[in-house]
C-alpha positions in Angstrom: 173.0 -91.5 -223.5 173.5 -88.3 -226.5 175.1 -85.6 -225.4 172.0 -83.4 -224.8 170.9 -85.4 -222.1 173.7 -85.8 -220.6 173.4 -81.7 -219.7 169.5 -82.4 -219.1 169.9 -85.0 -216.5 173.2 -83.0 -215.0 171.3 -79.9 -214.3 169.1 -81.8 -212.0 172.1 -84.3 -210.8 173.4 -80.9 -210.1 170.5 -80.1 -208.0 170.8 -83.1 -205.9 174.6 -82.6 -205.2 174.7 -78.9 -204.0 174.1 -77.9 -200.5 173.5 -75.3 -198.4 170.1 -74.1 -200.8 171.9 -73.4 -203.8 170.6 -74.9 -206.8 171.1 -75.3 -210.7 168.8 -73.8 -213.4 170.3 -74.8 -216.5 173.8 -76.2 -217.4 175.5 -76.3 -221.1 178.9 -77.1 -222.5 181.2 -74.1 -224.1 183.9 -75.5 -225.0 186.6 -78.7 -224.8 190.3 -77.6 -224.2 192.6 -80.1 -224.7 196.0 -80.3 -222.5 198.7 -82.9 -223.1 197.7 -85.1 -220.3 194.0 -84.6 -219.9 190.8 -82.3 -221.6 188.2 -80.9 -219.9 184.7 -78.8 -221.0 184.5 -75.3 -219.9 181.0 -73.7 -220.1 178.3 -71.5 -218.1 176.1 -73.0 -215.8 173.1 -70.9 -214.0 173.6 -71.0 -210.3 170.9 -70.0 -207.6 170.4 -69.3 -204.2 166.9 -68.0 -203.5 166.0 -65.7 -205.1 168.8 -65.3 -206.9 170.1 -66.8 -210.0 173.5 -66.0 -211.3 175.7 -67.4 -214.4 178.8 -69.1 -213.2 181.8 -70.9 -215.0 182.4 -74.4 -214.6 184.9 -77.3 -216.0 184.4 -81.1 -216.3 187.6 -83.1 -216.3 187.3 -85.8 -219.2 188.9 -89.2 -219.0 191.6 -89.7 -221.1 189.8 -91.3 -223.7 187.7 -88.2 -224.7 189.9 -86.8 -227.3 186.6 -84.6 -228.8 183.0 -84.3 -227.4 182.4 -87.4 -230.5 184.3 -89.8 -228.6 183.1 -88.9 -225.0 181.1 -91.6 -223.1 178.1 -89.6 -221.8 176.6 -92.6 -219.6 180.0 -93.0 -218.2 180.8 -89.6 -217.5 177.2 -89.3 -215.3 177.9 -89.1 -211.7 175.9 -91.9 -210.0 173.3 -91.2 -207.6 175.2 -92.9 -204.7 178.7 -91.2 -204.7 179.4 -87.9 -203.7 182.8 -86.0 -204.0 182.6 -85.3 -207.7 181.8 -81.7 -207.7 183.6 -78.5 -206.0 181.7 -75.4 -205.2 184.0 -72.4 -205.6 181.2 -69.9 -204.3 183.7 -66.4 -204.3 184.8 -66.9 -207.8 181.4 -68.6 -208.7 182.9 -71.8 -210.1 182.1 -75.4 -210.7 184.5 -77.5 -210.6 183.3 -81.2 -212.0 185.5 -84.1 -211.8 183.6 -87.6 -211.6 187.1 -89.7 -211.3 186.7 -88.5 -208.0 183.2 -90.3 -207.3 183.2 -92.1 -204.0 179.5 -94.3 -202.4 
């Protein structure tokens, strides 16, 4: 999978994941910040609740492995359709909060 379907296919993963009708209209990646023990993508995702769409922040922890958005494994980095657990919905600060290490069926 390239990189911009990985953010194609995550906007409606997205979709499936949330609850309580809110939705996702679009999802892209700002930028990768690196830390000494981990990286993660910070970016802008557009976040609904009818009628209402709103731009919200989110971050995607990256394996260790993913030293720059070249060496990421998009396919492995998908959330699967049949685990749940991966994303945090921080709705006062408008937040995502993506972390698919933390997938479970």
């Amino acid at each position: 999978m390239q990189e911009s379907e990985f953010w194609s296919r995550l906007e409606y993963r997205l979709c499936r994941e949330m609850a309580s009708g809110y939705w996702c209209d679009g999802i892209g990646p700002g930028i990768l910040i690196e830390h000494q023990d981990s990286s993660q993508i910070q970016g802008f995702a557009f976040v609904g609740k009818s009628p209402n769409c709103e731009e919200w922040r989110f971050t995607m922890q990256l394996p260790k492995s993913a030293t720059s958005l070249q060496t990421i494994d998009w396919e492995g980095l998908f959330p699967p359709e049949d685990c749940h657990g991966w994303l945090t919905i921080d709705i006062q600060h408008k937040q995502l909060h993506i972390d698919t290490s933390n997938v479970t069926p």
